[in-house]
Residue, then its C-alpha position, 0 to 999 in steps of 0.5 A: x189802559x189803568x195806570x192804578x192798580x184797583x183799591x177794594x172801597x173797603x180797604x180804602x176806607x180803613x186806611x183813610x180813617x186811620x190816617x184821619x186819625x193820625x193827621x188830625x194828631x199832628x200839629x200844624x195839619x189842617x187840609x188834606x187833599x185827595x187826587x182821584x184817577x178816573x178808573x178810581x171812580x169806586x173810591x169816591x163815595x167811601x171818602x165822602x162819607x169819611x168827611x171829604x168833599x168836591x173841589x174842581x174836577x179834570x177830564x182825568x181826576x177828581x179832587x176831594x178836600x177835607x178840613x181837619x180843625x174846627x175853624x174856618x176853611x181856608x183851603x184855595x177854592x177852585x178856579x172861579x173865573x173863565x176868560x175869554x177874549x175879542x179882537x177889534x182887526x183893522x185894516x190901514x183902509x178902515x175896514x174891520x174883520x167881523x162874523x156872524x156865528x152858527x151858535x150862540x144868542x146871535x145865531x140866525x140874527x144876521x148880527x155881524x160881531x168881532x172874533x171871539x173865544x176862549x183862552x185856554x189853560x196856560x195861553x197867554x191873552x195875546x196869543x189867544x187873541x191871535x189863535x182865535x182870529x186865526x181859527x174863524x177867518x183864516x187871517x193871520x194877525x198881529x197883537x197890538x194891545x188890549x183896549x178895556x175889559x169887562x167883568x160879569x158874574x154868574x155866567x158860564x156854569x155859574x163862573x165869573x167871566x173876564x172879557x178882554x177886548x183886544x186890537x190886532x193888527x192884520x198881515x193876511x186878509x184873505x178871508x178863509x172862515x170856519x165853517x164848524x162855528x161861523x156862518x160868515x165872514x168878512x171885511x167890513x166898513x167900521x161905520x157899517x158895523x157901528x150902525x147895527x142895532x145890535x151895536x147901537x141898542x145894547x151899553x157893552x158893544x156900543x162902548x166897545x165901538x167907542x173904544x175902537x173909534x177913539x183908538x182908531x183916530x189915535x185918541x186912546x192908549x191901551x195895554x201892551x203886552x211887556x215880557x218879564x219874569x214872574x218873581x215866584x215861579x221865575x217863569x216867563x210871563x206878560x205884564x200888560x201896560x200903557x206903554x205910551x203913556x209910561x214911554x212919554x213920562 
């Protein structure tokens, strides 16, 4: 059911000129921002023709913007980056938890790779960590630290991608693995998974699984995840640091 009653496009575009007009009169205005609704759809094109562009979209709403002043556009840009995140789980007898997916680059490849995904809109990493090995395996895990991340460009529609590769501990390892995305799933020795051409042929899983070999024999520190309060929204929020050597000094 609409929540906005309907706007005739000829209406709209009568009272957008006019208060174009009135903004661009007062001092100090430079951006100006429309907020769509879906069943507003009708309205878009007669703001595009008055100077309005596209900023980001959401399932319920598009956004417009218009630059007022004949001077560099300064308005925020849309969110540029997505993050996603891996999860090196080990168990005390050196055994990591891997999969193969039903998807993807590695689909029917046999390649056996850690838990992966995406953090959603308001997840902090180390939960996001925890729900995705959650999600694939059915293994309850606890957040260690996060051990590197990676930066790459011109990915996911044309996004900048954060991957942050992160440890976990387990405290379940009953395997119960999803069937919609994984084809398999299981407990494996981590020189097994190491010795994968996959792993071994390609710079990003090898230094990874360097990574994971120097955390394991206790020769590297990674960044744990401290709780604090952000000094602007004064909301909860994570700083993620090397607590041990920070603990040492």
């Amino acid at each position: 059911m609409s929540t906005h009653p309907p706007i005739h496009p000829i209406h709209f575009t009568s009272l957008l000129k006019a208060s174009l007009l009135q903004w661009k009169q007062q001092v100090g205005k430079k951006g100006v921002w429309i907020k769509l609704p879906i069943e507003l759809v009708n309205l878009i094109e007669p703001a595009v023709k008055e100077g309005f562009c596209y900023h980001h979209a959401e399932p319920d709403y598009l956004m417009l913007v218009h630059w007022i002043p004949v001077t560099n556009n300064t308005l925020p840009p849309n969110a540029s980056h997505r993050v996603g995140v891996g999860a090196f789980v080990m168990k005390e007898n050196g055994e990591v938890l891997v999969v193969q997916e039903k998807g993807g680059k590695m689909r029917g490849k046999g390649v056996w790779k850690f838990p992966t995904g995406v953090v959603e809109e308001g997840e902090d990493i180390c939960d996001a960590a925890v729900r995705e090995v959650k999600e694939e395996t059915g293994i309850d895990a606890k957040f260690v630290e996060i051990l590197a991340f990676r930066q790459s460009h011109k990915k996911f529609f044309e996004k900048s991608d954060l991957f942050f590769m992160c440890m976990l501990e387990p405290v379940s390892f009953d395997i119960q693995k999803q069937d919609r995305e994984i084809e398999a799933a299981q407990w494996m020795s981590f020189e097994e998974y190491v010795a994968q051409d996959f792993v071994q042929k390609h710079d990003l899983p090898r230094y990874i699984a360097e990574i994971c070999s120097a955390k394991r024999d206790e020769r590297y520190a990674g960044f744990s995840p401290v709780s604090t309060i952000s000094s602007f929204s004064k909301s909860q929020c994570n700083v993620y640091l090397n607590t041990a050597d920070l603990s040492s000094s």
